[in-house]
N, C-alpha and C positions, 0 to 999 in steps of 0.2 A: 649453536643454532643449526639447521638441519636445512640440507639442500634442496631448495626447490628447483624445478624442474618444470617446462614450460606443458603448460595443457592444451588441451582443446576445447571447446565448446559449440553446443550446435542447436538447432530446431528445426523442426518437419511440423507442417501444420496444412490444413487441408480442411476445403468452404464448399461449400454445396448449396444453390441458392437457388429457390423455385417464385421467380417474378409472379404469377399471376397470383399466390396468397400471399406474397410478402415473408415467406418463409426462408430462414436460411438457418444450418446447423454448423457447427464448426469445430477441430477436435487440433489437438496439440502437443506435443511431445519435446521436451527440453532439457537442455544439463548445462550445469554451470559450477564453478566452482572460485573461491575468495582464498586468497594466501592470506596469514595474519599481519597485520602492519607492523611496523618498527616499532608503536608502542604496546601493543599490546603481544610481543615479544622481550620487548624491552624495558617495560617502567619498571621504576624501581619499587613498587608496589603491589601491584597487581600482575605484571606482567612475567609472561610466563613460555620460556624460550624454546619447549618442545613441543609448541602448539604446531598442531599438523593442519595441510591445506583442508579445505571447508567443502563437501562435494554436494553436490544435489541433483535431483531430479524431480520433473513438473510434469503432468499431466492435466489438461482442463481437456472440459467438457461442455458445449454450448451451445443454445436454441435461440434463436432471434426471430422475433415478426414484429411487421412494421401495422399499424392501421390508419386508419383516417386518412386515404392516399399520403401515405410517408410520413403524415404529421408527428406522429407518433410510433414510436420505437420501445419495445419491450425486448430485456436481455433476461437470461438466466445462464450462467456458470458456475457448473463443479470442476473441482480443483484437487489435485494431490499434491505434495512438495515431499520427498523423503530427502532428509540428510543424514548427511554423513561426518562423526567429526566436527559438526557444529560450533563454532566457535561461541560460548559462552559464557557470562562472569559466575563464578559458584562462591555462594555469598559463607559457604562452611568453613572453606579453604582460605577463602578470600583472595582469590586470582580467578583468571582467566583461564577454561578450561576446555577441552573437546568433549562436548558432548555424544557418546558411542554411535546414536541414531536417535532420532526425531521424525516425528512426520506430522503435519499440519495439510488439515483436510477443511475443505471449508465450500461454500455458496457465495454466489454475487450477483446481486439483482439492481438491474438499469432500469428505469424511465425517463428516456426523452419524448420532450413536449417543444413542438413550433408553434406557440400560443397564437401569436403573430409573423407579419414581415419582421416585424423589429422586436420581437419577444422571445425567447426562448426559455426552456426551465427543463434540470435535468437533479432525477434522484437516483440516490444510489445507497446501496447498503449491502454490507459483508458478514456473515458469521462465519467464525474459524473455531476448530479445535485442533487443540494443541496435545500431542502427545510422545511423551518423553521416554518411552520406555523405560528400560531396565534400569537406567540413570533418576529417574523420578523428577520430584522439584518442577520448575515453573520457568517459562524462558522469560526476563525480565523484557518489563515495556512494552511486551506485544500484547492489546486486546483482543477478546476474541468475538469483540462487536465491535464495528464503528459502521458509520456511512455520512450521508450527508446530503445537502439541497442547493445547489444553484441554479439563480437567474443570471441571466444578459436581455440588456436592453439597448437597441441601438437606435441613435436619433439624428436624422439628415447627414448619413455618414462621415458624422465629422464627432459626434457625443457616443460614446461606448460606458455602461453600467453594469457592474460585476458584483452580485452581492452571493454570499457565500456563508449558508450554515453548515457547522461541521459535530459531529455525536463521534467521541472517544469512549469505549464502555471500560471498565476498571481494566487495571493491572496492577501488575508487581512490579516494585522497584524497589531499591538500597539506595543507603547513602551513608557511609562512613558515619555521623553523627545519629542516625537511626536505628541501621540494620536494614533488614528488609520489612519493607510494608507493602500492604493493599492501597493501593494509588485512588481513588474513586474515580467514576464517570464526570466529564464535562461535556459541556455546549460552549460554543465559539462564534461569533461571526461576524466576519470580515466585506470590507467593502473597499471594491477600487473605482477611479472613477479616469477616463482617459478623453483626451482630444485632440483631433488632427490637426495641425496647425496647417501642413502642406505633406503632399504624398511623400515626405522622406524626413518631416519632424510633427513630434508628437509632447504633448504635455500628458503628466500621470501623477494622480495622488493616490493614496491609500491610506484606509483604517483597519490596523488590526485589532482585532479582540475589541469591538465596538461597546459589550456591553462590559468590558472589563472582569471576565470573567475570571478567576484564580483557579488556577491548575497546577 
């Protein structure tokens, strides 16, 4: 195994925000980087013990205004991500491998809505592409559509309601019995429901995957 060696990691980011239209832009700059685990070094399968650290770099891009005195909130963010080293499964080999360079460029659009005092609802939805360079192939499990819908409802500060639809668009996956497949799109959607007993205990249930949806 190969000696790792400690990193750094950092971000600069910087907001500019003009109150009388509700307008604010925002921009951002970041690196980070992931060592490979002990299994994915080490299984006796897959793993694969001269996988090098994982490097990255982020750039977004972002515009906000608010309307309806604050009621509402519209985002829009562009995004770069280039890595390095990528830590990947390559379904040819059948291990764990570094991928040379990747870069995943993508969009991400908010709606928040304060329907009410005690309403709220917030949408959201991402497109990404995915691009692998000179390695080709497809990085497993990542879509390059999802988003999704949530409400909260709050009743006599003591009832809190959480309801949650969530859109995953296709990907790629393996599985030892398969090979690699085209995964299809699902819907999901989840409900929690909580109550204050006293300001330091709380009751909480939850439904996931309400309509039973197979994924």
């Amino acid at each position: 195994m190969g000696l790792h060696i400690a990193r750094g990691s950092g971000r600069v980011a910087a907001r500019y925000s003009y109150e009388p239209s509700g307008t604010a832009i925002h921009a951002s700059w970041s690196n980070g980087h992931k060592q490979p685990s002990f299994y994915s070094l080490g299984d006796t399968l897959v793993g694969n013990p001269n996988l090098r650290d994982e490097t990255s770099e982020t750039l977004e891009l972002g515009l906000q205004q608010s309307f309806a005195r604050n009621a509402v909130t519209a985002s829009l963010t562009a995004f770069q991500t280039d890595y390095e080293d990528l830590i990947d499964f390559d379904f040819t080999t059948f291990r764990l491998v570094n991928r040379s360079q990747a870069e995943i460029d993508g969009i991400e659009g908010t709606l928040a809505w304060s329907v009410t005092p005690t309403v709220s609802a917030r949408v959201h939805a991402t497109l990404t592409d995915i691009d692998l360079g000179n390695d080709g192939g497809d990085l497993l499990y990542r879509p390059e559509e999802y988003g999704g819908l949530q409400v909260m409802w709050r009743a006599q500060d003591r009832w809190t309601l959480h309801a949650q639809a969530q859109y995953v668009g296709k990907r790629e996956g393996s599985s030892v019995p398969t090979g690699q497949q085209t995964l299809a799109s699902y819907e999901r959607v989840d409900l929690a429901l909580s109550h204050s007993l006293t300001p330091h205990t709380a009751l909480f249930a939850a439904i996931d995957n309400v309509f039973d949806e197979d994924f």
